[in-house]
N, C-alpha and C positions, 0 to 999 in steps of 0.2 A: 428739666429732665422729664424724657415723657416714660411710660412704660407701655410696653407692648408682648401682646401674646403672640406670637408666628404660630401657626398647622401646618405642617407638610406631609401629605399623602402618600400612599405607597409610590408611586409612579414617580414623585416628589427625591425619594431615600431608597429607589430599586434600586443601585449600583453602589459598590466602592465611588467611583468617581462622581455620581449625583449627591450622594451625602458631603462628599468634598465640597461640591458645588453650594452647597446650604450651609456648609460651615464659612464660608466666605461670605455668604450674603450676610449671615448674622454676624463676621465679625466685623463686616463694614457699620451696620447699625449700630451696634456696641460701640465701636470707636471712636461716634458722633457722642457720644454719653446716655444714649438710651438704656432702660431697664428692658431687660428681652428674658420670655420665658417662653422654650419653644416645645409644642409639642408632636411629636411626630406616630404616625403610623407604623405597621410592620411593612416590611419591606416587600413592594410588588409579588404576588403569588404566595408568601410567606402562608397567610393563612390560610389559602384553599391546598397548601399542602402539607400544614399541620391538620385541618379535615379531614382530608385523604386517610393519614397517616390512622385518624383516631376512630375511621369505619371500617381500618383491615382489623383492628383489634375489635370494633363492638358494632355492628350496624346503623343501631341507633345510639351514640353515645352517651353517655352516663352525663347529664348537664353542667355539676360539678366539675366533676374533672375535665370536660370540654373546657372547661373557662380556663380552669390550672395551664391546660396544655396551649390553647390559644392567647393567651397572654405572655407569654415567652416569646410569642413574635414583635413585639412593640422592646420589651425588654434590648435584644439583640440590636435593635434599632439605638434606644438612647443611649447603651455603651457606647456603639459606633462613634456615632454624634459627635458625643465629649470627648472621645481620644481624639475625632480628625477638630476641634477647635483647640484643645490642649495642645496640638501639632504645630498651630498656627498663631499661640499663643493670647488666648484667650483663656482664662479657667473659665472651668464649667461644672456644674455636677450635675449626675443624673439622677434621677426619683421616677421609681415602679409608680401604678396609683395608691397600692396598700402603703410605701413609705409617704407616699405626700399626706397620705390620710384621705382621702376620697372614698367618704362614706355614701357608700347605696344599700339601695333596698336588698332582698334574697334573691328575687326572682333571676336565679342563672340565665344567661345567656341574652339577657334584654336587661337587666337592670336599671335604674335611673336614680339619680345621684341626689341623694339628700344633702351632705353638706360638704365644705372642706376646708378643714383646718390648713390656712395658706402661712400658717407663723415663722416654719424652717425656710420655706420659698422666700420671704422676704427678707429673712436676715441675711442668708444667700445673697439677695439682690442688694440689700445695703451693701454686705460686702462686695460688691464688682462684679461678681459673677453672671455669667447666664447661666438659666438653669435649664433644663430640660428634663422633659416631660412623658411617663409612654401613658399614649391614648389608649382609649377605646377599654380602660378598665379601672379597677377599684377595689373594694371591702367592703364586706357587709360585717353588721354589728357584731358575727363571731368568730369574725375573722376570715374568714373565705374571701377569695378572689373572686371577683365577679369580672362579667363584660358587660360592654354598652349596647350590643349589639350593632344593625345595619349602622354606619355613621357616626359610631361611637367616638370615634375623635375630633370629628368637627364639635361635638359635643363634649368632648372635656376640654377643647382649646375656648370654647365660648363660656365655659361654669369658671375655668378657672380665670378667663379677663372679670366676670362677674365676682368674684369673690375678692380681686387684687383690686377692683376697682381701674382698671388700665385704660388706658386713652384709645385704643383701637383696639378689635381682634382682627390679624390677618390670617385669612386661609387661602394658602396657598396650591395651586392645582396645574392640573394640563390647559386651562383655558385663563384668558388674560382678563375675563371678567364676566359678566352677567349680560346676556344678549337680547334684543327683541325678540330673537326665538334663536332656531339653530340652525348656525351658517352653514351648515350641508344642508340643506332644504330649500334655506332663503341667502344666495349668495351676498344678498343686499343689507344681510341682517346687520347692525349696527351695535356696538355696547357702547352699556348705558355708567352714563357716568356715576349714577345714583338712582334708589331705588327704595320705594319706604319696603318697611317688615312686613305690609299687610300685602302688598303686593309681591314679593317673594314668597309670602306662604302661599300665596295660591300660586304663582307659579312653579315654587315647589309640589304641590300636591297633584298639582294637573300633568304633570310629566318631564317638566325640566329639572336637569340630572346635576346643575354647579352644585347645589348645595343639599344633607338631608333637611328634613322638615324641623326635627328634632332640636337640631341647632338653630333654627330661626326661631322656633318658638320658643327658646331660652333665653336665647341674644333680646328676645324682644320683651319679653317680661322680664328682664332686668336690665334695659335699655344701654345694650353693649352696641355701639358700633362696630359693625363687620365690615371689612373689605374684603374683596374677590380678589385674587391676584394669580399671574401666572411665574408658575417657577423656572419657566424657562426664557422668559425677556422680559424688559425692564417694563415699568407702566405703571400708571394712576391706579388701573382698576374698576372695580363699581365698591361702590361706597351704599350701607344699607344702612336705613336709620332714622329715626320718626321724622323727622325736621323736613317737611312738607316743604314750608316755603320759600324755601331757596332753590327747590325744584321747579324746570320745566313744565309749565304747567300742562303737559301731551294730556290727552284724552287717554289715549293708550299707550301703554310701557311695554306691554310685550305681548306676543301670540304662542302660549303656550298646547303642547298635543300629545296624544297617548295612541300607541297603536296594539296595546293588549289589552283592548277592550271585549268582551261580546256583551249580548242582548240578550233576555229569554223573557216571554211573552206567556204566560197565560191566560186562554180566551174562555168565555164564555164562564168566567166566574161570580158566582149567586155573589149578588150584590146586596152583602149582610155585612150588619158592624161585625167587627173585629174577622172580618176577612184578608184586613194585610198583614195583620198579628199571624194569623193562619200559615199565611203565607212564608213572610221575613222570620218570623222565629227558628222554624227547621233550618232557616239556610243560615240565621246565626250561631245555630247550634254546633254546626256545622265550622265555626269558626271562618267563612266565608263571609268578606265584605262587600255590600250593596253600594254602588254609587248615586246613578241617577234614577230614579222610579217615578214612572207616567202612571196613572190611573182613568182609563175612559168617562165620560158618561155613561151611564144606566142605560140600559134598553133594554126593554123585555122581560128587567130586573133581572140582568147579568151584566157584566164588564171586564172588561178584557185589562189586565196588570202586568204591568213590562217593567224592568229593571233593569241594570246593568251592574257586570261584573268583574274582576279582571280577568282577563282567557287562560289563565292556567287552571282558576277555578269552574269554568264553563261546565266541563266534562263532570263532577260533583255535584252542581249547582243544579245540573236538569234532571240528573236520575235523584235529588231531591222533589225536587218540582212531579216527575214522574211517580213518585211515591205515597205523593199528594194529593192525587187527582179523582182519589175514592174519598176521601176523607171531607173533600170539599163539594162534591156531589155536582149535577147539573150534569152540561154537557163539555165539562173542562178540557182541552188541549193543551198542549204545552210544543212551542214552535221556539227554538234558538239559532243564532245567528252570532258566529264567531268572526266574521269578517266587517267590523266595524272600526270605528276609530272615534276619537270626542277631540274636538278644537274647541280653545278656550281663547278669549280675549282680557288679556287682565289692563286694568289700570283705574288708580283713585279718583282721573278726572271723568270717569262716570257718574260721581254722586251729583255733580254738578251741570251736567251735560243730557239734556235729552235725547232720543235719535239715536241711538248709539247700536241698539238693540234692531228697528228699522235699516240702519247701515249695512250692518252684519246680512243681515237676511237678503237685503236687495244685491248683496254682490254677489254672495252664495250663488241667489236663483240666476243673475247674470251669465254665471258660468254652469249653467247646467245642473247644480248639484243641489240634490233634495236634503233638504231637515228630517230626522226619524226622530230626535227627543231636543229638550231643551231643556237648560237647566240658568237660574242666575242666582247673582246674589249683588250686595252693593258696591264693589267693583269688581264681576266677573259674569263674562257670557259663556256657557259651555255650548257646543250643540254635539251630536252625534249623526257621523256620514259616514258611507260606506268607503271604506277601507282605502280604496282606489283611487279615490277623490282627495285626498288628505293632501300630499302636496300641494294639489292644485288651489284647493283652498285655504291652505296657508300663506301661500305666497299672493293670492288675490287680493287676502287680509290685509296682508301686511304693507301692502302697495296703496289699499283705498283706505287706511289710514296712517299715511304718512311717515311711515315706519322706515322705509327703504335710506341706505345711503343717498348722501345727494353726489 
C-alpha cells in the first residue's frame, strides 16, 4: 500500500464540475488501495476577491485579519471535495490547517511552517478514508490563523508528504510536466521525465512558473519526491528528486528566462572599500532585491557598479541610487535600463563538462546578440540581453544544445 499526497490548484477546483473531475481521479487511486491525502487550493479567483473584498473595507489591511479572511477560500474548497467524493462513495474528511495542527511561525501573511502534528490524518487514513487538506494555511503558537503566502499550498502538500513520510508528492496543475523551457517560445520545448531538486530550484528562481521555490526547497531537505502532473490528461509527468543516476545524463535540463528585469549602473564611483555596502544597503533598506552585480576595474580610481533588479522595483531603486550620489562624492551618474531580460542555462551535467560557458556565448554572438552581464554558478549560466533578443536566444539555446523535440 503506497501513500500519496495530491495538490490541486486553483485552476485544478475553479468549477463545480472540476472539483467533480478531482473527486474521480482520487477515487480511482483510492480504489487501487492507495493512502491519498489531498490538498487543494481556493478556488480560481477566490482569493484576489476575498483581497478586493478586504481593501473596500481598509486600504491596507490589517495582516491578521487578512489571513482570518483569506483562509476561508481553501476552507470552501475542502468542503466541496468531501461532499462531491462522499457523492461517489468514498468517505472523506476535511481539515482546516489550525485542525490538522500546522504549526507556524507569527509572521501574517508569509508564515513558514514549523511543525505538524499528522496523528488525526493517520488514523483517518488507517481507517479508509481520504483525507483532505486546505492549503496555503495554519496556526501560530496562540492560536491565530496564518497563511503561507505566494505558493503556499504546493508548500503544505510537500510539509505534509514530509511528515507522513509518503511515497510521492503529486502536484497537480495546468501543465503535464516540467519543460526544457516554455513551449510558447520554444515550440520544440520537450518534458522532462525527471529532474534533480538542484536543478528545479534554479529553474525555479530564474523564472519558470510550474512550481514555487518554497516547495522545492522543502521537498528537497526532507527528500520528498515530487511529481508535476497535469489535471487535465493522463501522464507520467516530471519526477524531481536527488537520484542523479538513473538520469540522462544531458548537459543541459533546461533554458530557463525572466523578462522583469532592469539594470541600473552607477559610473564613476570613488573606488574605496566599503563602497558596495554604500551602495546595496539603501537599496536593501528599501526591501528591494539585488540579483546580478558586475563591478569594473579601477581607473583613475573610480568604477562603475551595475546591478540588476526586478522592474517593478526599477522606479524605487534609481531615485535611491539618485539620492546617493552626494554621499558618494566624485563624479557619480546613475544611468538605468528597464528593457532587459536574463537567460539562464540550468543543468547538473556542467560540473562535469567543460565548454559549456564557450557554447553559450559563441551561439549568442552567432546570432547577433550582445552579453551586458554574466552571472554563474555550478550548474547555471545566467547572461543578461536586451529584451528584444530573448526569444531569439532562447530558442538558439535550446537548439545548439540538443534540447529540441526530435
Amino acid at each position: 500500500m503506497a501513500l500519496y499526497v495530491y495538490k490541486f490548484g486553483g485552476t485544478s477546483v475553479g468549477s463545480v464540475e472540476r472539483i467533480k473531475a478531482v473527486a474521480e481521479k482520487v477515487k480511482n487511486a483510492h480504489d487501487k488501495g492507495d493512502q491519498i491525502v489531498v490538498v487543494v487550493s481556493a478556488m480560481s479567483g477566490e482569493t484576489n476577491r476575498l483581497v478586493a473584498l478586504a481593501k473596500e473595507m481598509q486600504p491596507q489591511p490589517t495582516d491578521r485579519e487578512l489571513d482570518v479572511l483569506l483562509s476561508t477560500g481553501e476552507q470552501v474548497t475542502i468542503a466541496l471535495l468531501s461532499m462531491a467524493l462522499h457523492h461517489i462513495g468514498v468517505e472523506a474528511k476535511s481539515y482546516t490547517g489550525p485542525q490538522v495542527r500546522i504549526l507556524t511561525d507569527s509572521a501574517f501573511t508569509k508564515a513558514r511552517i514549523r511543525e505538524i502534528d499528522e496523528a488525526n490524518i493517520r488514523a483517518d487514513l488507517e481507517a479508509g478514508r481520504v483525507v483532505v487538506v486546505a492549503g496555503f494555511q495554519g496556526v501560530d503558537e496562540h492560536g491565530n490563523i496564518t497563511t503561507l503566502g505566494r505558493g503556499g499550498s504546493d508548500t503544505t502538500g510537500v510539509a505534509l508528504a514530509a511528515a507522513l513520510k509518503a511515497d510521492e508528492c503529486h502536484i497537480y496543475t495546468d501543465v503535464d510536466g516540467v519543460y526544457t523551457t516554455d513551449p510558447r517560445v520554444v515550440p520544440k520545448a520537450r518534458r522532462l521525465e525527471q529532474i534533480t531538486f538542484e536543478e528545479m530550484l534554479e529553474m525555479a528562481s530564474l523564472g519558470s512558473k510550474v512550481l514555487q521555490i518554497r516547495s522545492v526547497e522543502f521537498a528537497g531537505k526532507y527528500n520528498v519526491k515530487l511529481r508535476v502532473l497535469s489535471s487535465f490528461m493522463e501522464g507520467n509527468g516530471t519526477l524531481i528528486t536527488y537520484e542523479e543516476s538513473e538520469m540522462e545524463k544531458a548537459l543541459i535540463s533546461g533554458i530557463a528566462f525572466n523578462r522583469d528585469e532592469a539594470k541600473l549602473t552607477l559610473t564613476g564611483v570613488p573606488d574605496l572599500p566599503g563602497v558596495a555596502s554604500k551602495i546595496l544597503g539603501p537599496i536593501a533598506a528599501e526591501n528591494i532585491e539585488v540579483d546580478m552585480i558586475v563591478q569594473n576595474i579601477s581607473a583613475h580610481g573610480t568604477t562603475d557598479f551595475t546591478f540588476t533588479v526586478n522592474r517593478n522595483d526599477f522606479a524605487r531603486a534609481k531615485n535611491v541610487l539618485e539620492g546617493l550620489k552626494a554621499d558618494l562624492g566624485g563624479s557619480t551618474t546613475v544611468i538605468g535600463d528597464n528593457t532587459i531580460a536574463k537567460v539562464s542555462i540550468v543543468g547538473v551535467g556542467m560540473r562535469s563538462h567543460a565548454g559549456i560557458a564557450s557554447t553559450m556565448f559563441k551561439v549568442l554572438a552567432n546570432e547577433g546578440i550582445n552579453i551586458q552581464m554574466i552571472s554563474t554558478s555550478e550548474i547555471k549560466i545566467s547572461v543578461v540581453v536586451d529584451e528584444k533578443y530573448l526569444e531569439l536566444a532562447v530558442r538558439a539555446l535550446h537548439t545548439a544544445f540538443g534540447l529540441d523535440q526530435q
